[in-house]
PyMOL Python script that loads the backbone (N, CA, C, O; Angstrom):
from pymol import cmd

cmd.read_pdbstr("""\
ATOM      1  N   UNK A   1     -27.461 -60.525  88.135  1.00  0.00           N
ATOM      2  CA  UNK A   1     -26.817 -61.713  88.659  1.00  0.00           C
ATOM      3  C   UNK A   1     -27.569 -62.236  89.889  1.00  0.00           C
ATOM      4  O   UNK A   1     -27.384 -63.415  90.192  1.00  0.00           O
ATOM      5  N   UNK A   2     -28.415 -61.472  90.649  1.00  0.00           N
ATOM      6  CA  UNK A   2     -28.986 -61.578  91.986  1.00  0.00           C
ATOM      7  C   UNK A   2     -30.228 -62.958  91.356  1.00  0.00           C
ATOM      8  O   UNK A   2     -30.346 -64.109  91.775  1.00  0.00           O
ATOM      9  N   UNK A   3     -31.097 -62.154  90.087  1.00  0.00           N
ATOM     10  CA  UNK A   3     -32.175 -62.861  90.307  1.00  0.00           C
ATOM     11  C   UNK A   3     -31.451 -64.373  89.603  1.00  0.00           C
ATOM     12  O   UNK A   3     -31.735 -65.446  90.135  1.00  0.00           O
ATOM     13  N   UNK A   4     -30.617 -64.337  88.521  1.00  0.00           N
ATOM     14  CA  UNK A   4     -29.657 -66.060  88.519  1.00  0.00           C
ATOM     15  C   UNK A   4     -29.736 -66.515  89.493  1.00  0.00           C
ATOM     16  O   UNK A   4     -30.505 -67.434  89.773  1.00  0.00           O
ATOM     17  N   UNK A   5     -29.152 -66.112  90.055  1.00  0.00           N
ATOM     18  CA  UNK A   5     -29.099 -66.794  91.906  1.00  0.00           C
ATOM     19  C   UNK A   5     -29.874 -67.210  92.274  1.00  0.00           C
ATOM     20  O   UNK A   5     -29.939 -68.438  92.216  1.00  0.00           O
ATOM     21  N   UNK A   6     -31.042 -66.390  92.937  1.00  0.00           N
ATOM     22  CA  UNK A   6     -31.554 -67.085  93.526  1.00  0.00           C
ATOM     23  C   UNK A   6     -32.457 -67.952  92.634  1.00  0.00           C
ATOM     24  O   UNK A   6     -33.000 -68.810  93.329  1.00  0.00           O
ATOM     25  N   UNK A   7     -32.961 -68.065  90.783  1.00  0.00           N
ATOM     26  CA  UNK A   7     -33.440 -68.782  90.304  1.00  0.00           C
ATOM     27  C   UNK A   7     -32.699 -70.377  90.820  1.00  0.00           C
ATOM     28  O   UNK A   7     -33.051 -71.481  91.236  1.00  0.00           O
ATOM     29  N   UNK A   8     -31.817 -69.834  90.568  1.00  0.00           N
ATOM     30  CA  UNK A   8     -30.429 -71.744  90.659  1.00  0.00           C
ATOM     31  C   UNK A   8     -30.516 -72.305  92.261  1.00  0.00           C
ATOM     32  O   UNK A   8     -30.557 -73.467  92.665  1.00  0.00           O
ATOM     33  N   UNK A   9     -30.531 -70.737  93.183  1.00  0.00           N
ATOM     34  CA  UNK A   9     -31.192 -71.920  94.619  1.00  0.00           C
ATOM     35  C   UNK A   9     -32.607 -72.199  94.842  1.00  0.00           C
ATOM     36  O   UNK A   9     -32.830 -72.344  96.044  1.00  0.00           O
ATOM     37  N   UNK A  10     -33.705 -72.334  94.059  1.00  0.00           N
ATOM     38  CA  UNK A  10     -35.097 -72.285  93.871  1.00  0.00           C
ATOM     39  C   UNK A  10     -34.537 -74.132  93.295  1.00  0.00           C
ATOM     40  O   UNK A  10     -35.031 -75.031  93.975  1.00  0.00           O
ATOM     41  N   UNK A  11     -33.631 -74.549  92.189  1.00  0.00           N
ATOM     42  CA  UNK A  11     -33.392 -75.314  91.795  1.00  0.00           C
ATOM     43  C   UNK A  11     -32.719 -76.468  92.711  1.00  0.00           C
ATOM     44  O   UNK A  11     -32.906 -77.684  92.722  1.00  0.00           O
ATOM     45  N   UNK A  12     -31.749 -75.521  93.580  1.00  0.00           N
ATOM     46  CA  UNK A  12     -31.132 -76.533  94.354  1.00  0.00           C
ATOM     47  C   UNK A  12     -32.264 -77.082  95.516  1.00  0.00           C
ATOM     48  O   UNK A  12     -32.291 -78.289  95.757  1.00  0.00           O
ATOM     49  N   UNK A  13     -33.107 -76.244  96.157  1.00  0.00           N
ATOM     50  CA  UNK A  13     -34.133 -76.015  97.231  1.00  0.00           C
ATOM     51  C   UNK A  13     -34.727 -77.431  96.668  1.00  0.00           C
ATOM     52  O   UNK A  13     -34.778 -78.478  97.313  1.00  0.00           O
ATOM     53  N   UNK A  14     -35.249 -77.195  95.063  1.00  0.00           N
ATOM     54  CA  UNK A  14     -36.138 -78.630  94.692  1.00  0.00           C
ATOM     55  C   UNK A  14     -35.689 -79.628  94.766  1.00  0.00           C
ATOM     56  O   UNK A  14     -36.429 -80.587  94.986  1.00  0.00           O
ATOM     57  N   UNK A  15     -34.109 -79.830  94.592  1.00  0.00           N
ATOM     58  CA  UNK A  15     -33.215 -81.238  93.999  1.00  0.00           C
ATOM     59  C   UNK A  15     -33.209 -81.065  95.430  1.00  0.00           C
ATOM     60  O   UNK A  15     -33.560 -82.244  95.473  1.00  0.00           O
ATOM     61  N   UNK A  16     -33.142 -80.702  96.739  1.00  0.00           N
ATOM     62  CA  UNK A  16     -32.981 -81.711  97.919  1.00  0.00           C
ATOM     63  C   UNK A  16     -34.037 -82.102  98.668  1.00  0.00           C
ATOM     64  O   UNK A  16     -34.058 -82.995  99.514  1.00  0.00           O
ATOM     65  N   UNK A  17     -35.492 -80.917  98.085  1.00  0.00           N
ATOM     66  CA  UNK A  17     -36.217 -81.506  98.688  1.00  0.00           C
ATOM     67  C   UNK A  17     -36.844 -82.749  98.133  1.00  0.00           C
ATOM     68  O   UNK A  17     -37.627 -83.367  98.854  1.00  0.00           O
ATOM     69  N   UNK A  18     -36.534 -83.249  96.718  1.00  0.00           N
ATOM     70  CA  UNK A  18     -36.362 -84.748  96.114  1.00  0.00           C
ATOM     71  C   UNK A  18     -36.013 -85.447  96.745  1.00  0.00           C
ATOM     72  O   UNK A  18     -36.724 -86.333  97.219  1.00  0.00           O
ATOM     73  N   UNK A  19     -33.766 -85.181  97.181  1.00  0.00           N
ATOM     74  CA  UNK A  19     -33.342 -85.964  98.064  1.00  0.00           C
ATOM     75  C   UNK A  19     -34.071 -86.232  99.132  1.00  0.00           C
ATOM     76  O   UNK A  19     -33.839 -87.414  99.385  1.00  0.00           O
ATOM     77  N   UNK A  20     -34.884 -85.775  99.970  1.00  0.00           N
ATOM     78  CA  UNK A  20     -35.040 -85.881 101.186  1.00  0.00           C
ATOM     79  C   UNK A  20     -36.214 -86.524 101.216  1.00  0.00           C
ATOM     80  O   UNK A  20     -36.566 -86.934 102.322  1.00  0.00           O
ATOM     81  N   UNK A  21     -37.030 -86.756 100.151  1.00  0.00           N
ATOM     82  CA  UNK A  21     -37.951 -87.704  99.891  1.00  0.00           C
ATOM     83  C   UNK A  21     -37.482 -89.170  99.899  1.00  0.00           C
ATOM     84  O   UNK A  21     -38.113 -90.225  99.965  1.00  0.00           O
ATOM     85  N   UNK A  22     -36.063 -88.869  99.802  1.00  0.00           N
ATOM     86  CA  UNK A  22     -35.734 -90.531  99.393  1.00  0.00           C
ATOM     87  C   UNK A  22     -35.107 -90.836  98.072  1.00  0.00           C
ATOM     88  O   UNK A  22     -34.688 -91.953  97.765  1.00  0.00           O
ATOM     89  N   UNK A  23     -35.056 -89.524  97.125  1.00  0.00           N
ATOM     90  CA  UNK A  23     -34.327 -90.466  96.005  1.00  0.00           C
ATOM     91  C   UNK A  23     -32.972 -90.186  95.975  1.00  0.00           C
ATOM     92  O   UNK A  23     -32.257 -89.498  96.705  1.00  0.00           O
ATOM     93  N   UNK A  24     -32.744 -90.897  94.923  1.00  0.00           N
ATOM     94  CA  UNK A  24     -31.374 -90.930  95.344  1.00  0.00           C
ATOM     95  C   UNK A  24     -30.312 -89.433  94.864  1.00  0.00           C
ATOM     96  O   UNK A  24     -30.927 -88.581  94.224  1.00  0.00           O
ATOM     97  N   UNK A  25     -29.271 -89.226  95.067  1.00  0.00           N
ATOM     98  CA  UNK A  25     -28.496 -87.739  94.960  1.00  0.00           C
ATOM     99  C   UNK A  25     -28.335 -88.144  93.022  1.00  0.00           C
ATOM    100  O   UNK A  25     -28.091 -87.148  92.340  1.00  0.00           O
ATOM    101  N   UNK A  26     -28.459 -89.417  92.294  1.00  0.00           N
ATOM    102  CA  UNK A  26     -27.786 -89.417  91.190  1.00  0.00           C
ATOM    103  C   UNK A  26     -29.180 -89.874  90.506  1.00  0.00           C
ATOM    104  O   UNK A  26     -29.494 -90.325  89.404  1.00  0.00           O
ATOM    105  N   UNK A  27     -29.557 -89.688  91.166  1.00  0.00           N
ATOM    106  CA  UNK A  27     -31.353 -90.039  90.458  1.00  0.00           C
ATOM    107  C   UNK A  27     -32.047 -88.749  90.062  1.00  0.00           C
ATOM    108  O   UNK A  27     -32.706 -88.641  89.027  1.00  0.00           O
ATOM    109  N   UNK A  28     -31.788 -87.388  91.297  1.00  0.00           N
ATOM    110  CA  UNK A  28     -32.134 -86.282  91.253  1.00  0.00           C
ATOM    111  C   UNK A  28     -30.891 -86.064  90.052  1.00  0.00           C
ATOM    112  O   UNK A  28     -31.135 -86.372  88.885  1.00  0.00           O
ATOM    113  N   UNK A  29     -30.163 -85.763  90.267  1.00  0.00           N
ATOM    114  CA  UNK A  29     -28.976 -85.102  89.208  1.00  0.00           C
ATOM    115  C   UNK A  29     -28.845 -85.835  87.682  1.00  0.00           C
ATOM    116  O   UNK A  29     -27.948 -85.506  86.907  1.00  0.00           O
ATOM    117  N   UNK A  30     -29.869 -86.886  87.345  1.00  0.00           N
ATOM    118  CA  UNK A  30     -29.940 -87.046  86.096  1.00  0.00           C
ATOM    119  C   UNK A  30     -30.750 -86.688  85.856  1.00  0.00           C
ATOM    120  O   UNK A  30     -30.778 -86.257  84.703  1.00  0.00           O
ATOM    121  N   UNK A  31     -32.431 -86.517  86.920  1.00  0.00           N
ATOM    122  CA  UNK A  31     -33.617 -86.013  86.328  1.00  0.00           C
ATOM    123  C   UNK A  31     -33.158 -84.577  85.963  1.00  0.00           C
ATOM    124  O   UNK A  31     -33.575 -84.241  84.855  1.00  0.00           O
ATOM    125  N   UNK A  32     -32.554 -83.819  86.476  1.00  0.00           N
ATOM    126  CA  UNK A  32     -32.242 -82.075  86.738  1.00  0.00           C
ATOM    127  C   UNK A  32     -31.260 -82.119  85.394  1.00  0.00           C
ATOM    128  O   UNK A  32     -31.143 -81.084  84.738  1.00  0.00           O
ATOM    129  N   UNK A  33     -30.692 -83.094  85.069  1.00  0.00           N
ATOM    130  CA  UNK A  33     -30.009 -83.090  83.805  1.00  0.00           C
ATOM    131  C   UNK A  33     -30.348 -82.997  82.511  1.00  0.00           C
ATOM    132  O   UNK A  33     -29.924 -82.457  81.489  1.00  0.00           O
ATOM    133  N   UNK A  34     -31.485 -83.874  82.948  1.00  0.00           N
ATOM    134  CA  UNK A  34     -32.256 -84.591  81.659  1.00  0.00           C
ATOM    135  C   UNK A  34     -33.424 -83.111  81.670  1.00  0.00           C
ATOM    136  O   UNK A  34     -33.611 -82.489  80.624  1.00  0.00           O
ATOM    137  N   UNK A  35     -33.863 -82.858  82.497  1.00  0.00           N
ATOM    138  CA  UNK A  35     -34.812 -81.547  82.606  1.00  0.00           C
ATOM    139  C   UNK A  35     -34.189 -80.752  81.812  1.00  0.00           C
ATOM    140  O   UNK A  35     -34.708 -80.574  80.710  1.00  0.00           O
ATOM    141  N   UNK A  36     -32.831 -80.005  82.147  1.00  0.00           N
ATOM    142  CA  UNK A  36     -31.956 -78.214  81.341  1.00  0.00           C
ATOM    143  C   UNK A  36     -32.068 -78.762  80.606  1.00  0.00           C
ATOM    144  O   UNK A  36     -33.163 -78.434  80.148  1.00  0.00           O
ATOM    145  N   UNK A  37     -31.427 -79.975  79.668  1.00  0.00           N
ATOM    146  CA  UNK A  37     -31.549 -80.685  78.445  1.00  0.00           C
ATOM    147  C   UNK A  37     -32.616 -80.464  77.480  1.00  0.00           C
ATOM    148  O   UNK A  37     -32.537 -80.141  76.295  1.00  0.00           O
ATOM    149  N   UNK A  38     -33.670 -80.709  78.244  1.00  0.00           N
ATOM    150  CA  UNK A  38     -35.132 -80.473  77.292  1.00  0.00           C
ATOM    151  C   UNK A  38     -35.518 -79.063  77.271  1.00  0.00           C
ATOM    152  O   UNK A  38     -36.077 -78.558  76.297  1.00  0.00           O
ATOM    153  N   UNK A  39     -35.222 -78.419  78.348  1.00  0.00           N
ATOM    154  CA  UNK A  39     -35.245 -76.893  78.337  1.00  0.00           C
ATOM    155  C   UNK A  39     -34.497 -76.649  77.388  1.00  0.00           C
ATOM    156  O   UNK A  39     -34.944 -76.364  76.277  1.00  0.00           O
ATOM    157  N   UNK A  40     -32.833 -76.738  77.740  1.00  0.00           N
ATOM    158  CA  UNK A  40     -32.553 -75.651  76.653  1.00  0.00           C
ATOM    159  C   UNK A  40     -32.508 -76.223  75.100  1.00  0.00           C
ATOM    160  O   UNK A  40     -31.554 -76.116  74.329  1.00  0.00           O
ATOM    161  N   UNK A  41     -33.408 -76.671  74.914  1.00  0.00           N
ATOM    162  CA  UNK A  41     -33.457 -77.801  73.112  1.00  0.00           C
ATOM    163  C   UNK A  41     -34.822 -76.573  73.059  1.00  0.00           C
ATOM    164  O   UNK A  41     -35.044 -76.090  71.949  1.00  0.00           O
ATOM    165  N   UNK A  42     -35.509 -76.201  73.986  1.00  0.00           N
ATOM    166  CA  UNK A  42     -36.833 -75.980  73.858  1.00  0.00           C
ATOM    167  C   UNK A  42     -36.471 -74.575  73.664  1.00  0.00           C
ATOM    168  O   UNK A  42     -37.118 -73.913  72.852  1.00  0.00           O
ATOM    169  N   UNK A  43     -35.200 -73.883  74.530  1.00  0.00           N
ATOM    170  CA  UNK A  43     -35.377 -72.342  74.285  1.00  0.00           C
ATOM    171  C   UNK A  43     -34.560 -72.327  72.772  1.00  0.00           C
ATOM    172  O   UNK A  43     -34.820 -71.483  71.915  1.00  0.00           O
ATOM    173  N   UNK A  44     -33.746 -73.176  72.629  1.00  0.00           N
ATOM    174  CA  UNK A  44     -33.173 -72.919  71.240  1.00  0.00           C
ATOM    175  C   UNK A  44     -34.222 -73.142  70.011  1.00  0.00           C
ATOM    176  O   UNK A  44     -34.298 -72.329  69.090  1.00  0.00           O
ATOM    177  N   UNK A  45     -35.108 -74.443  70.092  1.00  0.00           N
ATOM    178  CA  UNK A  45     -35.587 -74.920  69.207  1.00  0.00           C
ATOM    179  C   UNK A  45     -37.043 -74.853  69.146  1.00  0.00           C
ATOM    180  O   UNK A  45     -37.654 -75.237  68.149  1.00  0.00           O
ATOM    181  N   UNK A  46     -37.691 -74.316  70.312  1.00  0.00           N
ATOM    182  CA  UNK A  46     -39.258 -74.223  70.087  1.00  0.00           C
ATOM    183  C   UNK A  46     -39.474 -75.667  70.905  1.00  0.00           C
ATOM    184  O   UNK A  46     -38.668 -76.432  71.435  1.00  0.00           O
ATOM    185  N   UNK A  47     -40.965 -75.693  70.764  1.00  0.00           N
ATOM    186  CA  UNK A  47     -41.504 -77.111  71.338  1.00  0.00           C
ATOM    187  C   UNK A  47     -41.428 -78.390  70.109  1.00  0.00           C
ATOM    188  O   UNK A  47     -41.533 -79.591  70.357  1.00  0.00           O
ATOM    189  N   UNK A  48     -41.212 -77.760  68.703  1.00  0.00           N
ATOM    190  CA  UNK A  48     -41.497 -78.619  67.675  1.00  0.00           C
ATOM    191  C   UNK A  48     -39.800 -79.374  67.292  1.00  0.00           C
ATOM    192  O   UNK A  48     -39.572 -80.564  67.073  1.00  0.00           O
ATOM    193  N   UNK A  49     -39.135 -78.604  67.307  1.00  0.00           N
ATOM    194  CA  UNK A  49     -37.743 -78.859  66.675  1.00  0.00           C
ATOM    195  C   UNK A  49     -36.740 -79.680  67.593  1.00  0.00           C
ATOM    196  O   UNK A  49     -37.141 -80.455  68.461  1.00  0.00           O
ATOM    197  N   UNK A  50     -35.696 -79.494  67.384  1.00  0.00           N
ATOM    198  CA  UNK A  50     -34.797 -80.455  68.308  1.00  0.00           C
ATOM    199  C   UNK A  50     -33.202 -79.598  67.540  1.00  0.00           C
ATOM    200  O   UNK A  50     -33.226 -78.747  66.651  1.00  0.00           O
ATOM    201  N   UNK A  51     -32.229 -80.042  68.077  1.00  0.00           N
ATOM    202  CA  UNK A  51     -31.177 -79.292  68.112  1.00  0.00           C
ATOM    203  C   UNK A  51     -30.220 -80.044  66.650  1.00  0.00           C
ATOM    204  O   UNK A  51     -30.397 -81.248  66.465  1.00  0.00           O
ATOM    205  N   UNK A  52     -29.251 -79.282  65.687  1.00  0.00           N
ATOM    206  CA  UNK A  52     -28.792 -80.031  65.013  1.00  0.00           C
ATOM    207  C   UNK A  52     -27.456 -80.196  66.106  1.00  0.00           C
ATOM    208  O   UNK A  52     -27.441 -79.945  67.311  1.00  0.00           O
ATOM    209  N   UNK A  53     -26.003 -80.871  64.952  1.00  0.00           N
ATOM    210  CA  UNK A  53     -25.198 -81.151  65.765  1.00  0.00           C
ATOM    211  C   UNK A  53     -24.430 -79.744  66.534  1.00  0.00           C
ATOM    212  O   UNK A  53     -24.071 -79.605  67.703  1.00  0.00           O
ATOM    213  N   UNK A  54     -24.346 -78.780  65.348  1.00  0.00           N
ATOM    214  CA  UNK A  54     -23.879 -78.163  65.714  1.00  0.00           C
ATOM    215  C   UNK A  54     -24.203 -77.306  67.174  1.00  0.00           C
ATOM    216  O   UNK A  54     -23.350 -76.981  68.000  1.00  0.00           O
ATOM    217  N   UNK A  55     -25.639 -77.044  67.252  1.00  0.00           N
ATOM    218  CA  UNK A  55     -26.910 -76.712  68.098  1.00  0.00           C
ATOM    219  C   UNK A  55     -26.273 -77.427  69.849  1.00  0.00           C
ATOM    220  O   UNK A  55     -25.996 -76.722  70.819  1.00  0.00           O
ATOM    221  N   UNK A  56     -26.186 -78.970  69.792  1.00  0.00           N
ATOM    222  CA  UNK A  56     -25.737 -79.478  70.185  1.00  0.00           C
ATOM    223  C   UNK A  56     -24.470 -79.324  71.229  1.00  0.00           C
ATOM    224  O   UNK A  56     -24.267 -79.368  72.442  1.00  0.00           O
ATOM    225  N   UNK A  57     -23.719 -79.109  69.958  1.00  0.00           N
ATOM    226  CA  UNK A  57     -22.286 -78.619  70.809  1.00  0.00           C
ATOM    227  C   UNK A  57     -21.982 -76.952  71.284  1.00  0.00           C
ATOM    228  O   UNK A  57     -21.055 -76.410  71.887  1.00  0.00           O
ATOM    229  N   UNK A  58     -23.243 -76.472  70.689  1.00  0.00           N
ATOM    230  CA  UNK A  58     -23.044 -75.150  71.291  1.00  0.00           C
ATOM    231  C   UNK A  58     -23.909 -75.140  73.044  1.00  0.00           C
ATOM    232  O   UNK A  58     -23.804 -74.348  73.981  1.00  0.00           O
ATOM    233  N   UNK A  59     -24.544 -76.112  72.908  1.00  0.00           N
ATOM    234  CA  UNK A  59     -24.825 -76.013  74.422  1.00  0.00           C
ATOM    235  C   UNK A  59     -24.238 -76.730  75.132  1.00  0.00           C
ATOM    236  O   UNK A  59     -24.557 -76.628  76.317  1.00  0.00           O
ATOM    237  N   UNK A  60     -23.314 -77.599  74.843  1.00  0.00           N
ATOM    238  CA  UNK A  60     -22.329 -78.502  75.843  1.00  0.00           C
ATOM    239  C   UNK A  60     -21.723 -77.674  75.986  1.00  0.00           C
ATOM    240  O   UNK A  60     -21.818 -77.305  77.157  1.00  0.00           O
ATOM    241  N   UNK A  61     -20.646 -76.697  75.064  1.00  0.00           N
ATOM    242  CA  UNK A  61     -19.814 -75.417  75.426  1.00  0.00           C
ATOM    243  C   UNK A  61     -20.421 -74.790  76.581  1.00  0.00           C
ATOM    244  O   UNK A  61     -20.138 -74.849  77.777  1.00  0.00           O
ATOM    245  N   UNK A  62     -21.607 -73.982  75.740  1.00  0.00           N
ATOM    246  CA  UNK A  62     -22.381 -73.408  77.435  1.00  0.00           C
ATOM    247  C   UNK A  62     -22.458 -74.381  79.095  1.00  0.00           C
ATOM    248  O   UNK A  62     -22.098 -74.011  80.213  1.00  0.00           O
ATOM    249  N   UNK A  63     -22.876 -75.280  78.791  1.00  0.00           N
ATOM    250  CA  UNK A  63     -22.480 -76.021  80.283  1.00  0.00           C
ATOM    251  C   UNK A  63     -20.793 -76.356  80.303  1.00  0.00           C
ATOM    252  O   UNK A  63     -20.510 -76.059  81.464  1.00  0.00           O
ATOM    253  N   UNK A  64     -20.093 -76.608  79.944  1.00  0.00           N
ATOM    254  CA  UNK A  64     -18.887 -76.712  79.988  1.00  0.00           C
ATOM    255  C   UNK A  64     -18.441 -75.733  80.861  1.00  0.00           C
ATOM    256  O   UNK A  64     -17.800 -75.891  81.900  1.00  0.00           O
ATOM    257  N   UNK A  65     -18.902 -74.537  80.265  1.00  0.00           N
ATOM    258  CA  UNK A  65     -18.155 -73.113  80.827  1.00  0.00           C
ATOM    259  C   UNK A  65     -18.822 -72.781  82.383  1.00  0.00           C
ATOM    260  O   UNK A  65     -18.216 -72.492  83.415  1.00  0.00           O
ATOM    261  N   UNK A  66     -20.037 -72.907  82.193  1.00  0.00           N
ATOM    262  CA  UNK A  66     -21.014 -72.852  83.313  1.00  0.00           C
ATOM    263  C   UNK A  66     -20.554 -73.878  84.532  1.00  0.00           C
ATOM    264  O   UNK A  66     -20.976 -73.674  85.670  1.00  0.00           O
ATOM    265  N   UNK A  67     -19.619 -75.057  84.226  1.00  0.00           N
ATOM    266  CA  UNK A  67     -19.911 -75.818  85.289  1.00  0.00           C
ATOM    267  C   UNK A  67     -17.928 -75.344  85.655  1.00  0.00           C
ATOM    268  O   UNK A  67     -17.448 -75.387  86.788  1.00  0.00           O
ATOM    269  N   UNK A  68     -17.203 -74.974  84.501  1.00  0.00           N
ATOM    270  CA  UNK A  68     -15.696 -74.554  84.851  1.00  0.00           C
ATOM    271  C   UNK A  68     -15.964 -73.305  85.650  1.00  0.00           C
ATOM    272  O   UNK A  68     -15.154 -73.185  86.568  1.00  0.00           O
ATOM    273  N   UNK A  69     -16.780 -72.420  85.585  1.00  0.00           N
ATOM    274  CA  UNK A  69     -16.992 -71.432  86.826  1.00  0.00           C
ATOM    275  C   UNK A  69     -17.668 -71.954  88.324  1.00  0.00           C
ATOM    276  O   UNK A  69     -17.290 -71.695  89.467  1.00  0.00           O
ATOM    277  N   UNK A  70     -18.332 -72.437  88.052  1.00  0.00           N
ATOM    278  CA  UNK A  70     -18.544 -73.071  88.957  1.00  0.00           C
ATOM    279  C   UNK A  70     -17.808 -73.786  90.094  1.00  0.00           C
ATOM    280  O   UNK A  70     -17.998 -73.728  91.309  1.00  0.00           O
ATOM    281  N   UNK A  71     -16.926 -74.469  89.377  1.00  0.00           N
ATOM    282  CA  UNK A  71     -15.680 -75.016  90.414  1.00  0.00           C
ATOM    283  C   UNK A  71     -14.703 -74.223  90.741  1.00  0.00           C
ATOM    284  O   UNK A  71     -13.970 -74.375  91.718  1.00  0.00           O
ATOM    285  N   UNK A  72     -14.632 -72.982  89.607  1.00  0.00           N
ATOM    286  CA  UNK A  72     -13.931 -72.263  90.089  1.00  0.00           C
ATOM    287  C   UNK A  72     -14.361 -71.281  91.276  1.00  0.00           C
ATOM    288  O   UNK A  72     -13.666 -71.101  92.277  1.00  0.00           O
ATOM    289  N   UNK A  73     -15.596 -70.668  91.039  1.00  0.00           N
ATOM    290  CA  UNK A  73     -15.972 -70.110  92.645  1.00  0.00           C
ATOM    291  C   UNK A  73     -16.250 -71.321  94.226  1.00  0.00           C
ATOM    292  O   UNK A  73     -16.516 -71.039  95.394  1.00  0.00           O
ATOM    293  N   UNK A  74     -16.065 -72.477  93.636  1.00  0.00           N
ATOM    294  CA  UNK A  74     -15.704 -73.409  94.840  1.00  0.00           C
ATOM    295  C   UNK A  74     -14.396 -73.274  95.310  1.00  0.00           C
ATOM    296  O   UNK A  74     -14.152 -73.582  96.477  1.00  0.00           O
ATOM    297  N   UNK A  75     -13.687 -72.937  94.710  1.00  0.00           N
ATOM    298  CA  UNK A  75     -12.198 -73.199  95.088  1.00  0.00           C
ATOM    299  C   UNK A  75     -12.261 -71.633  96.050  1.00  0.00           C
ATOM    300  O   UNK A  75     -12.003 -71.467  97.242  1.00  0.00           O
ATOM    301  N   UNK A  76     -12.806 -70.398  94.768  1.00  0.00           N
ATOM    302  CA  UNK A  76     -12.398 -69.278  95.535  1.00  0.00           C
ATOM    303  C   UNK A  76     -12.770 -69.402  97.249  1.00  0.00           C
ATOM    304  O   UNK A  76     -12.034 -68.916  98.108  1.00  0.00           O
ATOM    305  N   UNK A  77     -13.964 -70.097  97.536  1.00  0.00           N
ATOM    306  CA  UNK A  77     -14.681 -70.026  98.394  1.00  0.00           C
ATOM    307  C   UNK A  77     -14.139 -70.919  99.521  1.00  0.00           C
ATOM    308  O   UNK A  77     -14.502 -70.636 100.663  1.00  0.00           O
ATOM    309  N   UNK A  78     -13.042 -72.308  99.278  1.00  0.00           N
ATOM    310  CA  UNK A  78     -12.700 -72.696  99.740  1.00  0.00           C
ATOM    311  C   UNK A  78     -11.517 -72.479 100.340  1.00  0.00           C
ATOM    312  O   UNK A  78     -11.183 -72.911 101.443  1.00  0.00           O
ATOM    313  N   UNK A  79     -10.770 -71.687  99.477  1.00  0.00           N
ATOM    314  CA  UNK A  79      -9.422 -70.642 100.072  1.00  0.00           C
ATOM    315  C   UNK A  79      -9.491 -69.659 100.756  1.00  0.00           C
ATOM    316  O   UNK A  79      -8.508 -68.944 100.953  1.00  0.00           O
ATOM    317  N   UNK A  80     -10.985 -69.358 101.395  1.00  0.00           N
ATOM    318  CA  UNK A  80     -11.308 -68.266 102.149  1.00  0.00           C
ATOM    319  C   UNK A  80     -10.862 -68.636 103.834  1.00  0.00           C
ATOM    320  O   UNK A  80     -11.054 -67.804 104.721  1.00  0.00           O
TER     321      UNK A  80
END
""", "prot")
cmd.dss("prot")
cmd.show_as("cartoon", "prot")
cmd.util.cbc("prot")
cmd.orient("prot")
Protein backbone atom coordinates (compact mmCIF):
# COMPACT_ATOMS: atom_id res chain seq x y z
CA UNK A 1 0.00 0.00 0.00
CA UNK A 2 3.13 2.32 0.80
CA UNK A 3 4.55 2.13 -2.74
CA UNK A 4 0.45 3.05 -4.18
CA UNK A 5 0.99 5.95 -2.28
CA UNK A 6 3.51 7.37 -2.89
CA UNK A 7 3.10 6.34 -6.84
CA UNK A 8 -0.48 8.60 -6.59
CA UNK A 9 1.60 11.55 -4.79
CA UNK A 10 4.37 11.38 -7.67
CA UNK A 11 0.89 12.01 -9.65
CA UNK A 12 -0.49 14.61 -7.54
CA UNK A 13 3.31 16.37 -7.26
CA UNK A 14 2.87 16.47 -11.40
CA UNK A 15 -0.89 17.74 -11.62
CA UNK A 16 0.23 20.84 -9.44
CA UNK A 17 3.27 21.33 -10.72
CA UNK A 18 1.03 21.80 -14.17
CA UNK A 19 -1.20 23.96 -11.98
CA UNK A 20 1.43 26.16 -11.06
CA UNK A 21 2.55 26.61 -14.53
CA UNK A 22 -0.65 28.19 -15.17
CA UNK A 23 -3.09 25.71 -16.33
CA UNK A 24 -5.96 25.49 -15.30
CA UNK A 25 -7.13 22.88 -12.06
CA UNK A 26 -9.88 21.38 -14.84
CA UNK A 27 -7.50 21.40 -17.66
CA UNK A 28 -4.97 19.33 -15.50
CA UNK A 29 -7.85 16.96 -14.23
CA UNK A 30 -9.09 16.16 -17.73
CA UNK A 31 -5.55 15.70 -19.10
CA UNK A 32 -4.86 13.17 -15.83
CA UNK A 33 -8.25 11.75 -16.87
CA UNK A 34 -7.87 11.35 -20.28
CA UNK A 35 -4.13 9.94 -19.44
CA UNK A 36 -5.56 6.62 -16.66
CA UNK A 37 -8.06 6.30 -19.55
CA UNK A 38 -5.47 5.43 -22.15
CA UNK A 39 -3.47 3.65 -19.56
CA UNK A 40 -5.81 1.51 -18.31
CA UNK A 41 -7.34 0.54 -22.14
CA UNK A 42 -3.52 -0.12 -22.59
CA UNK A 43 -3.02 -2.43 -19.44
CA UNK A 44 -6.25 -4.24 -20.31
CA UNK A 45 -5.90 -4.20 -24.03
CA UNK A 46 -2.25 -3.96 -25.21
CA UNK A 47 -1.14 -0.98 -27.40
CA UNK A 48 -3.20 -2.50 -30.42
CA UNK A 49 -6.77 -3.15 -29.00
CA UNK A 50 -9.22 -0.95 -27.26
CA UNK A 51 -11.78 -2.01 -24.65
CA UNK A 52 -15.25 -3.74 -25.54
CA UNK A 53 -18.37 -2.52 -23.68
CA UNK A 54 -18.22 -4.70 -21.25
CA UNK A 55 -14.20 -3.96 -20.75
CA UNK A 56 -15.52 -0.56 -20.42
CA UNK A 57 -17.74 -0.82 -17.59
CA UNK A 58 -15.48 -2.91 -15.76
CA UNK A 59 -13.16 -0.03 -15.42
CA UNK A 60 -15.71 2.66 -14.57
CA UNK A 61 -16.64 0.12 -11.63
CA UNK A 62 -12.91 0.19 -10.76
CA UNK A 63 -12.82 4.05 -10.62
CA UNK A 64 -16.17 4.23 -9.14
CA UNK A 65 -14.93 2.27 -6.17
CA UNK A 66 -11.52 3.92 -6.19
CA UNK A 67 -12.90 7.38 -6.08
CA UNK A 68 -16.00 6.06 -3.21
CA UNK A 69 -12.86 5.29 -1.01
CA UNK A 70 -11.45 8.00 -1.57
CA UNK A 71 -14.05 10.32 -0.18
CA UNK A 72 -14.45 8.10 2.20
CA UNK A 73 -10.88 8.45 3.77
CA UNK A 74 -11.64 12.32 3.34
CA UNK A 75 -14.33 12.25 5.61
CA UNK A 76 -12.35 9.81 7.99
CA UNK A 77 -9.68 12.42 7.95
CA UNK A 78 -11.91 15.20 8.36
CA UNK A 79 -13.60 13.90 11.59
CA UNK A 80 -10.25 13.74 13.10
Amino acid sequence: MREYNLLSERFIALANEMKNEGKSQQMVNAALMSASGIYATYTAAGNDGGLTASGVDQVVAVYKANLENVQKLKKQQAEK
